[in-house]
matplotlib code that plots the C-alpha trace (Angstrom):
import matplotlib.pyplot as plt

x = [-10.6, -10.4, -9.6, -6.9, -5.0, -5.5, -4.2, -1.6, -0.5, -0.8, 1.7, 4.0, 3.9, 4.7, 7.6, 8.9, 8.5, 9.8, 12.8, 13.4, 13.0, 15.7, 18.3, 18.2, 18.6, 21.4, 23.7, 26.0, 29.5, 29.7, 27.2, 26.1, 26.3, 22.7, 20.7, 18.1, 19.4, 17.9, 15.5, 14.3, 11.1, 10.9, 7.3, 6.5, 7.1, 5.1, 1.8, 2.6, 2.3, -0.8, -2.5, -2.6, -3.3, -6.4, -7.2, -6.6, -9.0, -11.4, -11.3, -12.1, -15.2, -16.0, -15.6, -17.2, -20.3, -21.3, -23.0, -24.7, -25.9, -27.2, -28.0, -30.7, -32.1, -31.8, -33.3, -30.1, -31.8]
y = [8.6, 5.0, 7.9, 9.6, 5.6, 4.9, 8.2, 8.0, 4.2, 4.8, 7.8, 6.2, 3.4, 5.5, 7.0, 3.8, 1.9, 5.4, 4.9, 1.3, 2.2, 5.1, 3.0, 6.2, 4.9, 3.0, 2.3, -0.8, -0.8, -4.4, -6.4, -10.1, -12.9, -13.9, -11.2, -9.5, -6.0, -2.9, -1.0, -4.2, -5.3, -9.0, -10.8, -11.4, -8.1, -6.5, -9.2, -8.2, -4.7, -5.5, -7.3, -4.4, -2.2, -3.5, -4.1, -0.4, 0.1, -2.3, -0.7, 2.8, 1.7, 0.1, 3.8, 5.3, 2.5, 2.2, 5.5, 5.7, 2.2, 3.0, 6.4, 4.9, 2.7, 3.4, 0.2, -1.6, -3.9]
z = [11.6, 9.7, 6.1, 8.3, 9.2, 5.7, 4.1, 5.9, 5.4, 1.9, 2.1, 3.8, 1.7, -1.1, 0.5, 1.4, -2.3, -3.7, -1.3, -2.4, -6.1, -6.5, -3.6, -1.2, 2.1, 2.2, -0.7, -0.4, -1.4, -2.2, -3.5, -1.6, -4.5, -5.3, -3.7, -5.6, -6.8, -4.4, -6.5, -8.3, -7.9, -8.5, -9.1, -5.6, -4.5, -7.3, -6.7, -2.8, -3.7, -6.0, -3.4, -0.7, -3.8, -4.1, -0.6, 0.3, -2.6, -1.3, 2.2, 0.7, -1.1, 2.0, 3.9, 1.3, 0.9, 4.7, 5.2, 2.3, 2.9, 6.1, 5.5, 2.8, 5.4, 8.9, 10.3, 8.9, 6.4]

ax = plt.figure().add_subplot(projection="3d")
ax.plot(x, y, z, "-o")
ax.set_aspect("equal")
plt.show()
């Protein structure tokens, strides 16, 4: 169940940063003075996106890890 949430988080995501990337939902007529661009990833965006990069990565070694961890030693340690 815990592949299935993060499957689909990860999907999602994708859908969302492919959204913000090409400007799809919503395109603005007139553009507010000093606002980042839509579609523009600025630094702390991109080190957000990093971040739960690796943590999704982290989680599936984790979900991949466990079993064979305990399946090697059933008394746990």
């Amino acid at each position: 169940m815990q592949l299935v949430a993060i499957i689909a988080y990860c999907t999602l995501a994708a859908e969302f940063l492919a959204r913000y990337t090409w400007d799809r939902p919503v395109l603005r007529s007139v553009p507010v003075p000093g606002e980042v661009p839509r579609g523009a990833i600025d630094k702390r965006l991109m080190r957000m996106l990093q971040a739960m990069l690796v943590m999704t990565i982290f989680i599936l070694i984790r979900y991949f890890f466990l079993p064979f961890l305990f399946s090697a030693d059933p008394d746990g340690l």
